[in-house]
mmJSON file of the N, C-alpha and C atoms, coordinates in Angstrom:
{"data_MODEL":{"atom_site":{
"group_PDB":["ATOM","ATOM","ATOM","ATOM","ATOM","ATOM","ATOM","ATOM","ATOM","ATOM","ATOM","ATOM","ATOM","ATOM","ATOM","ATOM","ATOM","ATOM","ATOM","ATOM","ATOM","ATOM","ATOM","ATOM","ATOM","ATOM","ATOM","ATOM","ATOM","ATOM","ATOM","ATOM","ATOM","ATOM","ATOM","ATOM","ATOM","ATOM","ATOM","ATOM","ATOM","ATOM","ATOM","ATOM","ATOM","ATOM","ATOM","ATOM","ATOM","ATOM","ATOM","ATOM","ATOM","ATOM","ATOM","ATOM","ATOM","ATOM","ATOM","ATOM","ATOM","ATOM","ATOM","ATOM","ATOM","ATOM","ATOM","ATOM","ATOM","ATOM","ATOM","ATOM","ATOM","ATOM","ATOM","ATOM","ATOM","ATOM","ATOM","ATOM","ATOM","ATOM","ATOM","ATOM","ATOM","ATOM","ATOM","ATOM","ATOM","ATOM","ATOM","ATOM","ATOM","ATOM","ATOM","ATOM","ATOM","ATOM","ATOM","ATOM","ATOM","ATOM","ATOM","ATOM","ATOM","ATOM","ATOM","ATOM","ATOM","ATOM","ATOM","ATOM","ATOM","ATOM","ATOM","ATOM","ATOM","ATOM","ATOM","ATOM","ATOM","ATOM","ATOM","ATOM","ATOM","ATOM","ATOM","ATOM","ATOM","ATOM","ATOM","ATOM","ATOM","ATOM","ATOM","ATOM","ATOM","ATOM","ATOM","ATOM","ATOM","ATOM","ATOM","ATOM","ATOM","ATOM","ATOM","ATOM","ATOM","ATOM","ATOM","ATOM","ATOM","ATOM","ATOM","ATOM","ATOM","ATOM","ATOM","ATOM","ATOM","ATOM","ATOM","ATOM","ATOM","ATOM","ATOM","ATOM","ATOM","ATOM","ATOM","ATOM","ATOM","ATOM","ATOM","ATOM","ATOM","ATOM","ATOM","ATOM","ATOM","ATOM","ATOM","ATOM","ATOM","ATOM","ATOM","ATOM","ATOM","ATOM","ATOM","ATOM","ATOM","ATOM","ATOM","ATOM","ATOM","ATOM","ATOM","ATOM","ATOM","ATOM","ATOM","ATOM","ATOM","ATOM","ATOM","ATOM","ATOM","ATOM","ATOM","ATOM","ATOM","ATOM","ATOM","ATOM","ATOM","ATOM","ATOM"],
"id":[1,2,3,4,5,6,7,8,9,10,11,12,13,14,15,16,17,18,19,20,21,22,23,24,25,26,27,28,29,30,31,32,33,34,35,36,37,38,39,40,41,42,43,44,45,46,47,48,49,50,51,52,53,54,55,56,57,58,59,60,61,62,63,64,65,66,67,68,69,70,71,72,73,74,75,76,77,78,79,80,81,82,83,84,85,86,87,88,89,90,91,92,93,94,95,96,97,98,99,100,101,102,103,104,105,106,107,108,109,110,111,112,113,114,115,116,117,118,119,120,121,122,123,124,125,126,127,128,129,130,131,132,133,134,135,136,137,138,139,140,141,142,143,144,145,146,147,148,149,150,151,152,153,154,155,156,157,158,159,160,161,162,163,164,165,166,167,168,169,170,171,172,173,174,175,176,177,178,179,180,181,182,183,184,185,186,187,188,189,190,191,192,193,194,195,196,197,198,199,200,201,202,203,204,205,206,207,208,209,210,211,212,213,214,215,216,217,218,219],
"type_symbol":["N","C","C","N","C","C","N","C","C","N","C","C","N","C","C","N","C","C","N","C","C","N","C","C","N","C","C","N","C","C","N","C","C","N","C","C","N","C","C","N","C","C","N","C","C","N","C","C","N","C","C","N","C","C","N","C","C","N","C","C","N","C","C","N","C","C","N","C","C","N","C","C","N","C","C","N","C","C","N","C","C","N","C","C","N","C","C","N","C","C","N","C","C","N","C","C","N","C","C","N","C","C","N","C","C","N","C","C","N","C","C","N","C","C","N","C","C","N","C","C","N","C","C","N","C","C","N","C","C","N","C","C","N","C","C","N","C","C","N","C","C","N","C","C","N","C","C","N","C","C","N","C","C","N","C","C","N","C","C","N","C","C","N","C","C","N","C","C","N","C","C","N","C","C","N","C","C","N","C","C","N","C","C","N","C","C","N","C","C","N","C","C","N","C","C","N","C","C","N","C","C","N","C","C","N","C","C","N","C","C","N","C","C","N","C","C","N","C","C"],
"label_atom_id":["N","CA","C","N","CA","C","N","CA","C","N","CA","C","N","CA","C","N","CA","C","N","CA","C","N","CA","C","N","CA","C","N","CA","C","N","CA","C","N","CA","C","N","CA","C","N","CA","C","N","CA","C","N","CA","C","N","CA","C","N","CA","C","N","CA","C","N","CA","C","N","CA","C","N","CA","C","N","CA","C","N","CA","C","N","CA","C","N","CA","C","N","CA","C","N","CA","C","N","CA","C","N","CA","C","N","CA","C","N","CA","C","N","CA","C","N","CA","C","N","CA","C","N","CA","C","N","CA","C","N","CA","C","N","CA","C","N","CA","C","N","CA","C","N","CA","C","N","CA","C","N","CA","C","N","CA","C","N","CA","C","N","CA","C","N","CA","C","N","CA","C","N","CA","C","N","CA","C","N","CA","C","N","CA","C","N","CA","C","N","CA","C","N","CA","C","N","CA","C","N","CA","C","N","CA","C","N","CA","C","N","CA","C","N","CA","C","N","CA","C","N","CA","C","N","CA","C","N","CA","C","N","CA","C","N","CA","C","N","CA","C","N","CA","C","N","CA","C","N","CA","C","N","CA","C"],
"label_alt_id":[null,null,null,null,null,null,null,null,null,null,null,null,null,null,null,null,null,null,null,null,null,null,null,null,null,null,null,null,null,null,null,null,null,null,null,null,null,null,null,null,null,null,null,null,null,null,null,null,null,null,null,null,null,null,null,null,null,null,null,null,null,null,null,null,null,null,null,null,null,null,null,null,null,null,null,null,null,null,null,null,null,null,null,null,null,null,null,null,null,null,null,null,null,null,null,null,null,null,null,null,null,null,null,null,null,null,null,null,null,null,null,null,null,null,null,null,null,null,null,null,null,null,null,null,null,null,null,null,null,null,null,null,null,null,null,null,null,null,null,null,null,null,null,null,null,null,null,null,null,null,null,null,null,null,null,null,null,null,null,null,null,null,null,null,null,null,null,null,null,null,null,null,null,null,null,null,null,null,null,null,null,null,null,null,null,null,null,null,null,null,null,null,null,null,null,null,null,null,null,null,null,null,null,null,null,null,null,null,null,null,null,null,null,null,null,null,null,null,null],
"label_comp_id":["UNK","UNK","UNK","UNK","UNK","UNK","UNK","UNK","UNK","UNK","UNK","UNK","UNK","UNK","UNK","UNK","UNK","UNK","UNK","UNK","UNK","UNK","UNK","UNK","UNK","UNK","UNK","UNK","UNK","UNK","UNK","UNK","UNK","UNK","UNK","UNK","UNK","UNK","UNK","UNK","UNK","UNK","UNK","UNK","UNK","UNK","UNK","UNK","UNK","UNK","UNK","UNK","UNK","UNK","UNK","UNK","UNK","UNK","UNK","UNK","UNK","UNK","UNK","UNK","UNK","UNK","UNK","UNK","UNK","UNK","UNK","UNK","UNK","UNK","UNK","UNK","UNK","UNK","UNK","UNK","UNK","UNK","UNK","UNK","UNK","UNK","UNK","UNK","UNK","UNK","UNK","UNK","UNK","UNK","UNK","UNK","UNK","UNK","UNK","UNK","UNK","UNK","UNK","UNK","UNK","UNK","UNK","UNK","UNK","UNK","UNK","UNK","UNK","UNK","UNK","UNK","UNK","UNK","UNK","UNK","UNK","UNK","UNK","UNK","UNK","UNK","UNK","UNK","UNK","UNK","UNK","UNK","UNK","UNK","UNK","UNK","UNK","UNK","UNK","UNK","UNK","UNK","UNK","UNK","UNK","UNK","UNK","UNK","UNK","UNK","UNK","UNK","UNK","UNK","UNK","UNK","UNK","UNK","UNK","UNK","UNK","UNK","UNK","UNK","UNK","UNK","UNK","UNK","UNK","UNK","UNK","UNK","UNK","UNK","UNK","UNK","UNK","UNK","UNK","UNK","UNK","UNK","UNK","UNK","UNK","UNK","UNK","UNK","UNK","UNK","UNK","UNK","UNK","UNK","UNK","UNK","UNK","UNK","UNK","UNK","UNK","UNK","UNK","UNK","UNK","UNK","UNK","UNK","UNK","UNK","UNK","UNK","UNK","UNK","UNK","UNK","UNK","UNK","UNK"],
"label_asym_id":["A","A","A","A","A","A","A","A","A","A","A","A","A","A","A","A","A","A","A","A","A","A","A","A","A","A","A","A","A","A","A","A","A","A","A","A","A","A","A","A","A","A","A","A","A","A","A","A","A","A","A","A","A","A","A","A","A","A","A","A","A","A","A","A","A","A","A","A","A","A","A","A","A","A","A","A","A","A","A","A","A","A","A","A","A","A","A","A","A","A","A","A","A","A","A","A","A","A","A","A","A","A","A","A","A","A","A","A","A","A","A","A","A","A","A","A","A","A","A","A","A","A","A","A","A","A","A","A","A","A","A","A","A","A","A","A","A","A","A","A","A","A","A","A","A","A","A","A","A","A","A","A","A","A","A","A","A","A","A","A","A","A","A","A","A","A","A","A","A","A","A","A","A","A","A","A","A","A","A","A","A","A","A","A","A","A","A","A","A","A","A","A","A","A","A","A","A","A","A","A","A","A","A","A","A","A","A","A","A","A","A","A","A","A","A","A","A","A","A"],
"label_entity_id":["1","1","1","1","1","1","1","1","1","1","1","1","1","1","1","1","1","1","1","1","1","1","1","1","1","1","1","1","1","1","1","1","1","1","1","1","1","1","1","1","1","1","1","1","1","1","1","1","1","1","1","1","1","1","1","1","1","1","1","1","1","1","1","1","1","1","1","1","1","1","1","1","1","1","1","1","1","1","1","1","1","1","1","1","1","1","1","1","1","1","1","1","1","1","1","1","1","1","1","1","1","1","1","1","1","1","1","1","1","1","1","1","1","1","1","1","1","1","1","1","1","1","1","1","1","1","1","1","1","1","1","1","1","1","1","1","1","1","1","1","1","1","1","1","1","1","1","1","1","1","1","1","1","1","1","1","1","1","1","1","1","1","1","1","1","1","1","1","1","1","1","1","1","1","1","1","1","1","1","1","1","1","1","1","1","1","1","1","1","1","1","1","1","1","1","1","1","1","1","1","1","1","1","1","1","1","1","1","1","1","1","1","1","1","1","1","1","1","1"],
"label_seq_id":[1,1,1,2,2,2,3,3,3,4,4,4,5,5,5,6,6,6,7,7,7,8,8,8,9,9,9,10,10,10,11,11,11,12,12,12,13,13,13,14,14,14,15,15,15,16,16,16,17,17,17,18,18,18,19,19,19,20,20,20,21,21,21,22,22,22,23,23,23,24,24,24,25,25,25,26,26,26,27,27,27,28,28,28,29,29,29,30,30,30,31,31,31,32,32,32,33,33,33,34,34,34,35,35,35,36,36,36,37,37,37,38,38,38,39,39,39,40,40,40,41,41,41,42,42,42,43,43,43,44,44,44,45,45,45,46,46,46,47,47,47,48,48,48,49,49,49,50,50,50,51,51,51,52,52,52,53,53,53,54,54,54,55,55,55,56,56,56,57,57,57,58,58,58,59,59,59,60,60,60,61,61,61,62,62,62,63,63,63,64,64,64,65,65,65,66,66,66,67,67,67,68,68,68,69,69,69,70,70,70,71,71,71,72,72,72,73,73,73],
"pdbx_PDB_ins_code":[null,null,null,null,null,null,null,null,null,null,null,null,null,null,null,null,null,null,null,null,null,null,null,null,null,null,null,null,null,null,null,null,null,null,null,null,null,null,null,null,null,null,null,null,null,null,null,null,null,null,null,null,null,null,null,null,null,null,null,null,null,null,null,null,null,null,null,null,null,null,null,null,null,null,null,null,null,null,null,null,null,null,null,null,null,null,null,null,null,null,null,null,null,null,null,null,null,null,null,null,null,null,null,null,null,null,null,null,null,null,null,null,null,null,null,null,null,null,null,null,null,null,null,null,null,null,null,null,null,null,null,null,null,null,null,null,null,null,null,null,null,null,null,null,null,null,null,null,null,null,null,null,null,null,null,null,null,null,null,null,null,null,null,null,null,null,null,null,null,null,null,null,null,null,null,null,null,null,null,null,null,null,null,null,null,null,null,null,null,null,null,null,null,null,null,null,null,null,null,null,null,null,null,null,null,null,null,null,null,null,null,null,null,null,null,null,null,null,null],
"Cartn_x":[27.802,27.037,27.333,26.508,26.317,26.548,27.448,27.746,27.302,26.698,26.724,25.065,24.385,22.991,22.668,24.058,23.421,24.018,24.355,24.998,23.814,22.921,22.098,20.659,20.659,19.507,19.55,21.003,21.022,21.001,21.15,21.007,20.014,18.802,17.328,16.514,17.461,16.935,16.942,18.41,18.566,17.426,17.11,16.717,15.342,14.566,13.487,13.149,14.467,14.313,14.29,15.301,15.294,13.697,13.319,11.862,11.233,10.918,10.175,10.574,11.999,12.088,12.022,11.818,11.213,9.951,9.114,7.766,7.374,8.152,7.443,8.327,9.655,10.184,9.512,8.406,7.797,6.868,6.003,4.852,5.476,6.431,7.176,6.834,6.517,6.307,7.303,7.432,8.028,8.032,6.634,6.122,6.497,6.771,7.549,9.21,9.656,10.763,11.29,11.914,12.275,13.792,13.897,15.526,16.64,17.391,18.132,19.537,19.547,20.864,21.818,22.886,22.939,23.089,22.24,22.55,21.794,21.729,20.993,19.606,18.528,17.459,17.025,16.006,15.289,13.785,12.89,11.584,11.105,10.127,9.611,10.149,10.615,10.385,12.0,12.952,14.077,14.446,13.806,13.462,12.398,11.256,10.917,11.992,13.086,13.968,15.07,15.529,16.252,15.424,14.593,13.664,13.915,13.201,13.15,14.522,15.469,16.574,17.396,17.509,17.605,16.678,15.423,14.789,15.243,15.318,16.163,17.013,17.837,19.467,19.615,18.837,18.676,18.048,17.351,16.764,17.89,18.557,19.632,21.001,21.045,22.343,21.829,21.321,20.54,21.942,22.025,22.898,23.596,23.204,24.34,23.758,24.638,24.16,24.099,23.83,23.371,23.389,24.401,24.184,23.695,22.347,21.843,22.076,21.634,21.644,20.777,19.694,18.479,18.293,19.31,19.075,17.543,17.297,15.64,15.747,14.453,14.537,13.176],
"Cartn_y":[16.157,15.547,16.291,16.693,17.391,16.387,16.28,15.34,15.397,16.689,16.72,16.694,17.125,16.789,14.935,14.417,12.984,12.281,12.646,12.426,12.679,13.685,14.067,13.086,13.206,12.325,10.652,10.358,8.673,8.465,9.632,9.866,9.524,10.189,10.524,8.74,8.299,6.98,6.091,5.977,5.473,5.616,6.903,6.907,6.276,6.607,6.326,4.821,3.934,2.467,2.095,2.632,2.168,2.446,3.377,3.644,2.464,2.38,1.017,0.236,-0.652,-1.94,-1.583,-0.366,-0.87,-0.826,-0.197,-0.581,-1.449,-2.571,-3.586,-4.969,-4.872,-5.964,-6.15,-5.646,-6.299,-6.855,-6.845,-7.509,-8.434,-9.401,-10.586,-11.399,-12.707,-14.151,-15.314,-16.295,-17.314,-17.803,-17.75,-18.214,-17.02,-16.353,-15.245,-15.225,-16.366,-16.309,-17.552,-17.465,-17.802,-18.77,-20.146,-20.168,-20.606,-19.772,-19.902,-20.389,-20.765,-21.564,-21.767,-22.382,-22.287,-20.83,-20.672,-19.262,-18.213,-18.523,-17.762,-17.312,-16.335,-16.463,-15.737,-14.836,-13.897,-13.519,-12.388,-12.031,-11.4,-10.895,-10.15,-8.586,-8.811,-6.604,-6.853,-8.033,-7.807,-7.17,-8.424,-8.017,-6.979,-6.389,-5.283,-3.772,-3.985,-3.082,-2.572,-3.831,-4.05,-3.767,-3.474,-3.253,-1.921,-1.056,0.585,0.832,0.545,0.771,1.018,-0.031,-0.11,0.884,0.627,1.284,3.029,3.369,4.874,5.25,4.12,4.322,4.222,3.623,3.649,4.921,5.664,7.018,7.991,7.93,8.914,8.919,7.527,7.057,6.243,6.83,6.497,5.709,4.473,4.091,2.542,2.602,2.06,0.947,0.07,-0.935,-2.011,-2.433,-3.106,-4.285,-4.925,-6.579,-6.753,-6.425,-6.766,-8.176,-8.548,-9.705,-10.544,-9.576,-11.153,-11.14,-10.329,-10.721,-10.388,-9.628,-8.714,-9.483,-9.792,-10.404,-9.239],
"Cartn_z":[-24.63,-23.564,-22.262,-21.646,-20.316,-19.42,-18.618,-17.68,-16.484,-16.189,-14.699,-14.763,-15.794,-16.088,-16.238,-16.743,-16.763,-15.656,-14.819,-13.165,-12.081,-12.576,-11.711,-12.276,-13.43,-13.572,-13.294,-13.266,-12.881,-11.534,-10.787,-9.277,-8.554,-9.978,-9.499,-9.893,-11.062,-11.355,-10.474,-9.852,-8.903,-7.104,-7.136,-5.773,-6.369,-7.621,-7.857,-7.995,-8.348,-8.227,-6.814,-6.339,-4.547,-3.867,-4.364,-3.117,-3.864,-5.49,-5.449,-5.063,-4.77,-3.986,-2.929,-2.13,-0.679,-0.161,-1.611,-1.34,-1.73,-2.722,-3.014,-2.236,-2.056,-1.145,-0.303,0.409,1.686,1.289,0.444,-0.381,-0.855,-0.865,-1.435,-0.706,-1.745,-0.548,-1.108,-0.131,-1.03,-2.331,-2.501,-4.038,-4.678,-4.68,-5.417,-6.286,-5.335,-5.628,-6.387,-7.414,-8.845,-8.602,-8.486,-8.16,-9.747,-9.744,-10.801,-10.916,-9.644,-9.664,-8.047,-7.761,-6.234,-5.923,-4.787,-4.116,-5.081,-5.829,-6.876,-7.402,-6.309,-7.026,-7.093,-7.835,-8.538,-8.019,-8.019,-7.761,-9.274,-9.136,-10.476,-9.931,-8.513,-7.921,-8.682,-8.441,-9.084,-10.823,-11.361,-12.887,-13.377,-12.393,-12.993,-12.52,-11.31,-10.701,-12.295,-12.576,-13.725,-15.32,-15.482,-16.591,-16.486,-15.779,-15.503,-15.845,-14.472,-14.626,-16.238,-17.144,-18.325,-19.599,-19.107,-19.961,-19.952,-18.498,-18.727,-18.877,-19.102,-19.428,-20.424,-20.972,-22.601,-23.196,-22.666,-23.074,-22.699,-21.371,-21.114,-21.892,-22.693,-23.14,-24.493,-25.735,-26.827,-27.343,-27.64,-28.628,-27.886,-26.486,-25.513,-25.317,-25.039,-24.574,-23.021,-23.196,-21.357,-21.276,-20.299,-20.207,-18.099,-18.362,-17.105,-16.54,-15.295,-14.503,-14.567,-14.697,-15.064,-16.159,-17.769,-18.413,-19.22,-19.062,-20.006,-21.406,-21.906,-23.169,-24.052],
"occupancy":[1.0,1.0,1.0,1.0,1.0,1.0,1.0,1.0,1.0,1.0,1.0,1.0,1.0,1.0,1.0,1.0,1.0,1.0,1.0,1.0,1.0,1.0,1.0,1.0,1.0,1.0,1.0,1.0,1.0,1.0,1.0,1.0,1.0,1.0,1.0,1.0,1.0,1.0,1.0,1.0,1.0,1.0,1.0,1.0,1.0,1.0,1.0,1.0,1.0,1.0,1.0,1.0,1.0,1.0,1.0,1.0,1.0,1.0,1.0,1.0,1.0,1.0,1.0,1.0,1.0,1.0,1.0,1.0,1.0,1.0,1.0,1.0,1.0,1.0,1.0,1.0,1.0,1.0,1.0,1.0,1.0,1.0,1.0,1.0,1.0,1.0,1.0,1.0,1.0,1.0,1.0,1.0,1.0,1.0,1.0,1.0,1.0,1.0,1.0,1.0,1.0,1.0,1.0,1.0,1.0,1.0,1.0,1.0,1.0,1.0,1.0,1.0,1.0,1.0,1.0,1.0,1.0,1.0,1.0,1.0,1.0,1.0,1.0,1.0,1.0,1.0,1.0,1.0,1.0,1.0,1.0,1.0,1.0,1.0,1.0,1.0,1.0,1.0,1.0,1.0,1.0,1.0,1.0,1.0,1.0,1.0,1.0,1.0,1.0,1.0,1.0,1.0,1.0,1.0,1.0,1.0,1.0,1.0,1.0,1.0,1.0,1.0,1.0,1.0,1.0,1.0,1.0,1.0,1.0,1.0,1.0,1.0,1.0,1.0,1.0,1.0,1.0,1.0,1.0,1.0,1.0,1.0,1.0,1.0,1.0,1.0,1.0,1.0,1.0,1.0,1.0,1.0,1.0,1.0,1.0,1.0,1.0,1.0,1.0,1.0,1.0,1.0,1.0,1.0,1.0,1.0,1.0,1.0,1.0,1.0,1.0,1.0,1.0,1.0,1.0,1.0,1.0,1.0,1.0],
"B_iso_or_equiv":[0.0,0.0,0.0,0.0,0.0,0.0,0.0,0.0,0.0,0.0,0.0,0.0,0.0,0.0,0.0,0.0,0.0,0.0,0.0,0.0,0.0,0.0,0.0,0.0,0.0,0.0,0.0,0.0,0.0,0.0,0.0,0.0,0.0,0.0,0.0,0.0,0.0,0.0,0.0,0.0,0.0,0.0,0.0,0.0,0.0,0.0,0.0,0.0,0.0,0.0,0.0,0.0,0.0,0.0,0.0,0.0,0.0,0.0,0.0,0.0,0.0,0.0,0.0,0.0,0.0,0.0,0.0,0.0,0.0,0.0,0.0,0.0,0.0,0.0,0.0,0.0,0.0,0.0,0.0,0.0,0.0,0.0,0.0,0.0,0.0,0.0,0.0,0.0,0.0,0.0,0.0,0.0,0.0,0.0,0.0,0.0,0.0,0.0,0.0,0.0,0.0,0.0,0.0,0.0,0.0,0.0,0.0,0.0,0.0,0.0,0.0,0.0,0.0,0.0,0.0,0.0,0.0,0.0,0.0,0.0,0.0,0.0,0.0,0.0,0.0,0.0,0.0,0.0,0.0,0.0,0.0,0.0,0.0,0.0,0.0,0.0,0.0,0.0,0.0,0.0,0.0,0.0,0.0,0.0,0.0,0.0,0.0,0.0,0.0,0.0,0.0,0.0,0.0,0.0,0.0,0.0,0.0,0.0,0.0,0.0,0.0,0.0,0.0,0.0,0.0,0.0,0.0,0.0,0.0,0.0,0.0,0.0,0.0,0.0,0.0,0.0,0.0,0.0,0.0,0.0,0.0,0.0,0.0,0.0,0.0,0.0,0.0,0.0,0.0,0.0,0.0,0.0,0.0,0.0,0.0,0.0,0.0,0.0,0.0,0.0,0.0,0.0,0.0,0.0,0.0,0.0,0.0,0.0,0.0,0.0,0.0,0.0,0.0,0.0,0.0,0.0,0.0,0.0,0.0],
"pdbx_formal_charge":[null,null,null,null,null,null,null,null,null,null,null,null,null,null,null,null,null,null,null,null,null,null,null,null,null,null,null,null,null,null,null,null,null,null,null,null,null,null,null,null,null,null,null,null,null,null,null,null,null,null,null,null,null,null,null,null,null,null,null,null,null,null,null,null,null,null,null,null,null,null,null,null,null,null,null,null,null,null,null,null,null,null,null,null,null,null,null,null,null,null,null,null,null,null,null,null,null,null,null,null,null,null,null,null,null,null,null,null,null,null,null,null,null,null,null,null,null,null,null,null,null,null,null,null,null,null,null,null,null,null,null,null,null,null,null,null,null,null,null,null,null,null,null,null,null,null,null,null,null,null,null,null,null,null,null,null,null,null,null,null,null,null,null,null,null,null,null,null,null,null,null,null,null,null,null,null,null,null,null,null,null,null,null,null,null,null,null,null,null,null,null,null,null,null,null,null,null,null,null,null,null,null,null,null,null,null,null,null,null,null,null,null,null,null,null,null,null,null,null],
"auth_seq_id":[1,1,1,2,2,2,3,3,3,4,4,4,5,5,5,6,6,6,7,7,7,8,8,8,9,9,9,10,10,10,11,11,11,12,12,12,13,13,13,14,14,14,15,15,15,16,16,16,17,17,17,18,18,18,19,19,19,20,20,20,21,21,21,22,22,22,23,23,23,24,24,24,25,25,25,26,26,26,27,27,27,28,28,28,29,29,29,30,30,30,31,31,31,32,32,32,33,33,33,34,34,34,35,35,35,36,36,36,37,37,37,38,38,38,39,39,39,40,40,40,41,41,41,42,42,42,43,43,43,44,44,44,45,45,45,46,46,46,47,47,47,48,48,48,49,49,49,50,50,50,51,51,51,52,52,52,53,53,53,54,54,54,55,55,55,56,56,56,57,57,57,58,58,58,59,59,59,60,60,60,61,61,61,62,62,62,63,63,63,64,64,64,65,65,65,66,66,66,67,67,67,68,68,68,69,69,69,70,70,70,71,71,71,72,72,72,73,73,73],
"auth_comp_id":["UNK","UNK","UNK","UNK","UNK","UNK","UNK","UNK","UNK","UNK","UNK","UNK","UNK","UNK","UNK","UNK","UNK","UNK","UNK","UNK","UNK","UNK","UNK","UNK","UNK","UNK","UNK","UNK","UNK","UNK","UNK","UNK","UNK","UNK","UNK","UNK","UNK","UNK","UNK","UNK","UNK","UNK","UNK","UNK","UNK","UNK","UNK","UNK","UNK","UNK","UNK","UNK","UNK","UNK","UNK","UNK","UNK","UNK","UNK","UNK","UNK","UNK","UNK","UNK","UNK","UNK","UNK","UNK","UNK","UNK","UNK","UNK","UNK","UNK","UNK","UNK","UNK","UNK","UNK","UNK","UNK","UNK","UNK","UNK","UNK","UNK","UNK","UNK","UNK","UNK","UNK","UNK","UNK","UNK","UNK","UNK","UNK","UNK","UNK","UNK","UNK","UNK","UNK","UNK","UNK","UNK","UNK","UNK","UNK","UNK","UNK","UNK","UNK","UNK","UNK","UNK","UNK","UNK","UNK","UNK","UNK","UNK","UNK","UNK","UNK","UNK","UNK","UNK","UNK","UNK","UNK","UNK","UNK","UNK","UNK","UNK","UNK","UNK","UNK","UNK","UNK","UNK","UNK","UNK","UNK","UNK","UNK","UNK","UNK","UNK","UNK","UNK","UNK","UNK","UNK","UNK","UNK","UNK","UNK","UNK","UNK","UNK","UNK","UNK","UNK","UNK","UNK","UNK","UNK","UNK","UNK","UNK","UNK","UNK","UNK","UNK","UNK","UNK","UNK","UNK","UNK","UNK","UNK","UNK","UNK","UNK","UNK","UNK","UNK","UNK","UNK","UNK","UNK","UNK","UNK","UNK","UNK","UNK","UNK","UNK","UNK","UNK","UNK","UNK","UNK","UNK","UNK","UNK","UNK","UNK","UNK","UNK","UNK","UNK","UNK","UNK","UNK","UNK","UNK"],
"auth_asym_id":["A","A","A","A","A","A","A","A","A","A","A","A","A","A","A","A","A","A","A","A","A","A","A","A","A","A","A","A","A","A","A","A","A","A","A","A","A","A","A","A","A","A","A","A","A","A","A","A","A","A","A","A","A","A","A","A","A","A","A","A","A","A","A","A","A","A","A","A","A","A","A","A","A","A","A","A","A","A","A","A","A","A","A","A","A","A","A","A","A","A","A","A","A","A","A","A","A","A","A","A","A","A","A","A","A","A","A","A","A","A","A","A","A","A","A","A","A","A","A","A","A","A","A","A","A","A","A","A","A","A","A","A","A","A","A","A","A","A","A","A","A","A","A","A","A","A","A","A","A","A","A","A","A","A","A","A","A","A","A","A","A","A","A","A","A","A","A","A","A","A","A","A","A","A","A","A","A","A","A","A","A","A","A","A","A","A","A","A","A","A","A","A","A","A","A","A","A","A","A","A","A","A","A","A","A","A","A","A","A","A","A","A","A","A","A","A","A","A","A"],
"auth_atom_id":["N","CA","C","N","CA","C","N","CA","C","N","CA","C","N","CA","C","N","CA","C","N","CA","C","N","CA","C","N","CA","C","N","CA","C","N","CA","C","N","CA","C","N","CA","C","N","CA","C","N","CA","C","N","CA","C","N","CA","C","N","CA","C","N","CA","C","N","CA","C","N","CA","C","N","CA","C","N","CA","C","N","CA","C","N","CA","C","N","CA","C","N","CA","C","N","CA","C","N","CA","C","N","CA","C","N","CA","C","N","CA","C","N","CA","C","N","CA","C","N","CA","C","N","CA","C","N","CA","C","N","CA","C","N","CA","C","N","CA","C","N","CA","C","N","CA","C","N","CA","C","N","CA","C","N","CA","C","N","CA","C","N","CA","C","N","CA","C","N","CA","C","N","CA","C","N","CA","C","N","CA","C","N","CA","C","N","CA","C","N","CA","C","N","CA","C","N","CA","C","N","CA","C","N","CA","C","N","CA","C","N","CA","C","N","CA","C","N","CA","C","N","CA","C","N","CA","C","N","CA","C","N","CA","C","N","CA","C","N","CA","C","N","CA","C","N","CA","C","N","CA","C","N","CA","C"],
"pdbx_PDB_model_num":[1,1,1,1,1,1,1,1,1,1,1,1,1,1,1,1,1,1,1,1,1,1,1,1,1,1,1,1,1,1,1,1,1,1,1,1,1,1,1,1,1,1,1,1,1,1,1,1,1,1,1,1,1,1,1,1,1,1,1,1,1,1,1,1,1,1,1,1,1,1,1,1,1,1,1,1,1,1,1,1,1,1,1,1,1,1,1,1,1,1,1,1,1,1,1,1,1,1,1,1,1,1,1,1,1,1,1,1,1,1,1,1,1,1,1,1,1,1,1,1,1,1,1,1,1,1,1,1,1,1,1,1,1,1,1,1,1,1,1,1,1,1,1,1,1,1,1,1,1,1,1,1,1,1,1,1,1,1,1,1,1,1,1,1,1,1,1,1,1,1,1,1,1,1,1,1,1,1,1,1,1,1,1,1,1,1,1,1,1,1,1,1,1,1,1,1,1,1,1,1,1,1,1,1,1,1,1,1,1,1,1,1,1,1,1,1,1,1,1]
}}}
């Protein structure tokens, strides 16, 4: 495994999740938001942030596994 190739590509995952939550965090409304417990609540920009995220970590890292936050079913 090339490490510095999969350092650079989680880099790129990363910046590529961040620009979508800041183009879609401003398009958020109240009714958007999901409450899951005290202090605790969720959007869809969260759980689709966490979807991607996973889904390429799972292509960069074939075998591995992931215990996300909201929980992907």
């Amino acid at each position: 495994m090339n490490l510095e190739k999969l350092t650079i590509d989680v880099c790129d995952l990363a910046l590529e999740v961040g620009e979508f939550l800041k183009l879609e965090v401003s398009k958020l409304r109240n009714t958007d938001i999901e409450y899951k417990g005290l202090h605790n609540y969720v959007t869809w920009v969260d759980k689709e942030s966490e979807r991607r995220i996973v889904e390429k970590l799972s292509k960069l890292l074939p075998g591995s596994g992931f215990i996300p936050e909201e929980y992907i079913r």
